[in-house]
VEXVEXRO-382814 format. One line per 8 residues: number of its first residue (from 0); their letters; for each residue z, x, y of N, C-alpha, C. Coordinates in Angstrom, 1 decimal. Each point is the difference from the previous one (the first is absolute). Last residue first. Example, Ala and Ser with C-alpha at 12.3 -4.5 7.8 and 13.67 -1.06 7.14 Angstrom:
REM residues 2
1) sa) 7.1 12.8 -2.2 0.0 0.9 1.1 0.8 -0.8 1.1 | -0.1 0.3 -5.7 0.0 -0.9 1.2 0.0 0.9 1.2
//
This chain:
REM residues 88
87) xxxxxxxx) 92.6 208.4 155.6 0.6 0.6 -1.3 0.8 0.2 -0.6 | -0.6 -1.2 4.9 -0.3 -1.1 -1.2 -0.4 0.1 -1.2 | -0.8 3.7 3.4 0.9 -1.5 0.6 -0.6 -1.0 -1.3 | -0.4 5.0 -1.2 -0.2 -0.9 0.5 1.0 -1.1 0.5 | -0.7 4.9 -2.8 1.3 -0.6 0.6 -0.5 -0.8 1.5 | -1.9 3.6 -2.2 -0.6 -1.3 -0.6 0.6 -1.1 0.3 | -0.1 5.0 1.1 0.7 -0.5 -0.7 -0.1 -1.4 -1.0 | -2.0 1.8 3.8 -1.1 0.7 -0.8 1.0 -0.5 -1.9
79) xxxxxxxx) 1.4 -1.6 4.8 -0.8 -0.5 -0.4 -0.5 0.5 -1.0 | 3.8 2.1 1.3 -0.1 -1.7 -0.1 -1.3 0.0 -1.2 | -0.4 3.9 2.4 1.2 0.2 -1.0 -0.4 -1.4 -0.7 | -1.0 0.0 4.2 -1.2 0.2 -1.0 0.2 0.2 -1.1 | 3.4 -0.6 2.9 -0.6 -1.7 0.3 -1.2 0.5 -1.3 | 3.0 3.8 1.4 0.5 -1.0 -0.9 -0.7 -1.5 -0.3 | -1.6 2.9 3.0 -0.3 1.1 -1.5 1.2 -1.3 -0.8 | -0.6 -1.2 4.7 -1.1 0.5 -0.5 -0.1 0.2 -1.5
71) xxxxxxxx) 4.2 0.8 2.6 -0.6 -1.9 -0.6 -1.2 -0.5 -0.2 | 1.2 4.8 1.1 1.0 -0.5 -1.1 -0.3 -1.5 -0.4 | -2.2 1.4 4.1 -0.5 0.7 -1.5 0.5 -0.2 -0.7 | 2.1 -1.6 3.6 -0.9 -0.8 -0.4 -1.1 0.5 -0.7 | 3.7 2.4 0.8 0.5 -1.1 -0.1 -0.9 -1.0 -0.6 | -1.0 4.0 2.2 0.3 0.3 -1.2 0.7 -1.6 -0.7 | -1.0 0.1 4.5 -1.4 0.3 -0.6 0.4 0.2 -1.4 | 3.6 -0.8 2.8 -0.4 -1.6 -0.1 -1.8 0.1 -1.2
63) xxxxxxxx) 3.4 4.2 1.6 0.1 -1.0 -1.2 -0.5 -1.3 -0.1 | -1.5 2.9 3.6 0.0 0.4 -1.2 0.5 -0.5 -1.2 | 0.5 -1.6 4.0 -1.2 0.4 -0.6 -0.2 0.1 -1.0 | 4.1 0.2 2.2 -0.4 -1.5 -0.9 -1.1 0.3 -0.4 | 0.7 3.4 2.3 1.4 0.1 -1.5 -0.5 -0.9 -0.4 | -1.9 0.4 4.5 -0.2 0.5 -1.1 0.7 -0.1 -1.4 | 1.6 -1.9 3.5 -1.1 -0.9 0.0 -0.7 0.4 -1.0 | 4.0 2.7 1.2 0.6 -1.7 -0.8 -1.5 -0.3 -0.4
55) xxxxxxxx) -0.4 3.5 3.1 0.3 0.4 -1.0 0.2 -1.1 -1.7 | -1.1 -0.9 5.1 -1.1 0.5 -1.1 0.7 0.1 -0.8 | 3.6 -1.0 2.5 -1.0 -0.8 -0.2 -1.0 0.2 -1.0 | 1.6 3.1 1.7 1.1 0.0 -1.3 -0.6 -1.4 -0.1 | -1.4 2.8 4.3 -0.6 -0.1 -1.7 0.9 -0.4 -1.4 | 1.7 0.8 4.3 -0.4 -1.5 0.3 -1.3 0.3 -1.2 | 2.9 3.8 0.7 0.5 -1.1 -0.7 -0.6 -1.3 0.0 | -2.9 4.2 1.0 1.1 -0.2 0.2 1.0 -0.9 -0.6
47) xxxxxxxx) -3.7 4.1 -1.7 0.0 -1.4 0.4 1.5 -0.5 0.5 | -1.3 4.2 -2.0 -0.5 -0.4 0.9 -0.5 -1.2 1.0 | 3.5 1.7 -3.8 -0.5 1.2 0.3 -0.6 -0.3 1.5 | 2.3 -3.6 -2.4 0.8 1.5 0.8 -0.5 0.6 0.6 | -2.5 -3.7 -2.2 0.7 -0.2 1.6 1.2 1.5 0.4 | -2.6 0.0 -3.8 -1.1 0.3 1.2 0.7 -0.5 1.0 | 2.4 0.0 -4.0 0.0 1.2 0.4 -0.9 0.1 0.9 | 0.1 -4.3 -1.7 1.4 0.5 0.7 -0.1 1.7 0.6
39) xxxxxxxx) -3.5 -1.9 -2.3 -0.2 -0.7 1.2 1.7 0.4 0.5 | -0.5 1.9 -4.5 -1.1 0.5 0.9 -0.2 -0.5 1.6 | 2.9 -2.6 -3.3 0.4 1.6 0.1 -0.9 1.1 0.8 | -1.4 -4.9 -1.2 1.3 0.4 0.7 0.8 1.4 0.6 | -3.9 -0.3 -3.5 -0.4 0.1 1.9 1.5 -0.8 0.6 | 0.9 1.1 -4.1 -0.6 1.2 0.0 -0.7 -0.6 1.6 | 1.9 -3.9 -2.3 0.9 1.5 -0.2 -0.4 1.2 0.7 | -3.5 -3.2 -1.0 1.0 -0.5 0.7 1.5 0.9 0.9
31) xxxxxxxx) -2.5 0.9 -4.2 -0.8 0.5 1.0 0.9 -0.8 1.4 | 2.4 -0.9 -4.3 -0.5 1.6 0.7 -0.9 0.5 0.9 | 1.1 -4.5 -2.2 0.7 0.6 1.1 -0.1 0.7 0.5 | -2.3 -1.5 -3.8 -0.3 -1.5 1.1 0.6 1.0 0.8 | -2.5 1.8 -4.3 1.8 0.2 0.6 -0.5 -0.9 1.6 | -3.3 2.1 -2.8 0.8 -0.8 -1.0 1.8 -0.4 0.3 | -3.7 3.7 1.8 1.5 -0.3 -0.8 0.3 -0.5 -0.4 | -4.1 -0.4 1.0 -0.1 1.5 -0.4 1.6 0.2 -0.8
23) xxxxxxxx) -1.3 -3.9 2.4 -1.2 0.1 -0.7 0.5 1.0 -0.7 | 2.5 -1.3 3.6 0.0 -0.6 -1.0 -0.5 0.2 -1.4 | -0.1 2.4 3.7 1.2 0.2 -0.3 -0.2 -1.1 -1.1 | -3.5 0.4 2.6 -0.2 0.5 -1.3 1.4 0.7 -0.7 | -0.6 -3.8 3.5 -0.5 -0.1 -1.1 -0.1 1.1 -1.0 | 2.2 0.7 3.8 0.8 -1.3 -0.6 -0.3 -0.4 -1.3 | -2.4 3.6 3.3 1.7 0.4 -1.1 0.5 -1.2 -0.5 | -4.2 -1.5 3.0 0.0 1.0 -1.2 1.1 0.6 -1.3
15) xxxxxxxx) 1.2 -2.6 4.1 -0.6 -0.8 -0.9 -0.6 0.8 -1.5 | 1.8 2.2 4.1 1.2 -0.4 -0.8 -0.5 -0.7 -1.3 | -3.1 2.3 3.0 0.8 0.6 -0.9 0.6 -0.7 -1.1 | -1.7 -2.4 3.8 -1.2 -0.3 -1.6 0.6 1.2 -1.0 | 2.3 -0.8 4.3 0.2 -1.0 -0.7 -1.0 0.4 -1.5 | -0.1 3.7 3.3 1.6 -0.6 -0.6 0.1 -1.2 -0.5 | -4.0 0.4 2.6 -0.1 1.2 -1.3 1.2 -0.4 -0.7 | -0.7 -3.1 3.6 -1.0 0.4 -1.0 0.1 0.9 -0.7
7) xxxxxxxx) 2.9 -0.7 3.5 -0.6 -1.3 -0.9 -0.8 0.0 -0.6 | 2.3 3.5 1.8 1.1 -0.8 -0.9 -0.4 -1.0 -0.3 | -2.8 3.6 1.7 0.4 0.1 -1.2 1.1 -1.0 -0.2 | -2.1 -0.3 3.9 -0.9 -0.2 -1.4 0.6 0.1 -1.4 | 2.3 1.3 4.0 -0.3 -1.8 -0.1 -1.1 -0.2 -1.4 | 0.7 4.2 1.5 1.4 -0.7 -0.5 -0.4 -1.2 -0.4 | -4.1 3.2 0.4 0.8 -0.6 1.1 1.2 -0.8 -0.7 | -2.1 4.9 -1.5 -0.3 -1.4 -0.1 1.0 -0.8 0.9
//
């Protein structure tokens, strides 16, 4: 597969995926985040150069920005199923 492909299209929708079901499954905002940090660092050792550390940052946010906003998802429904209105 062509590089280019994979850092803008595959590698982003990974990170997004691991963010949400780091969320979903773990129940934990960090750890998936945690885990493609660790993965996008070891692809710049193994086969990627240093000017992927950019990707790397761009990814990490991904992934916590997707779990992030599942977390603010499940707490807003949380909310609402709660009863816990504006002006109650």
């Amino acid at each position: 597969m062509n590089t280019i492909v994979q850092v803008i299209v595959v590698f982003p929708a990974v990170s997004l995926v691991a963010g949400i079901l780091g969320r979903v499954l773990l129940k934990n905002l960090f750890i998936m985040p945690g885990v493609v940090f660790i993965v996008a660092f070891s692809g710049i050792l193994v086969w990627y150069n240093s000017t992927f550390s950019v990707w790397m940052i761009f990814y990490t946010l991904l992934a916590f920005l997707a779990g992030y906003l599942v977390d603010l998802f499940v707490t807003v429904r949380t909310w609402m199923k709660s009863g816990k209105r504006k002006g109650t």
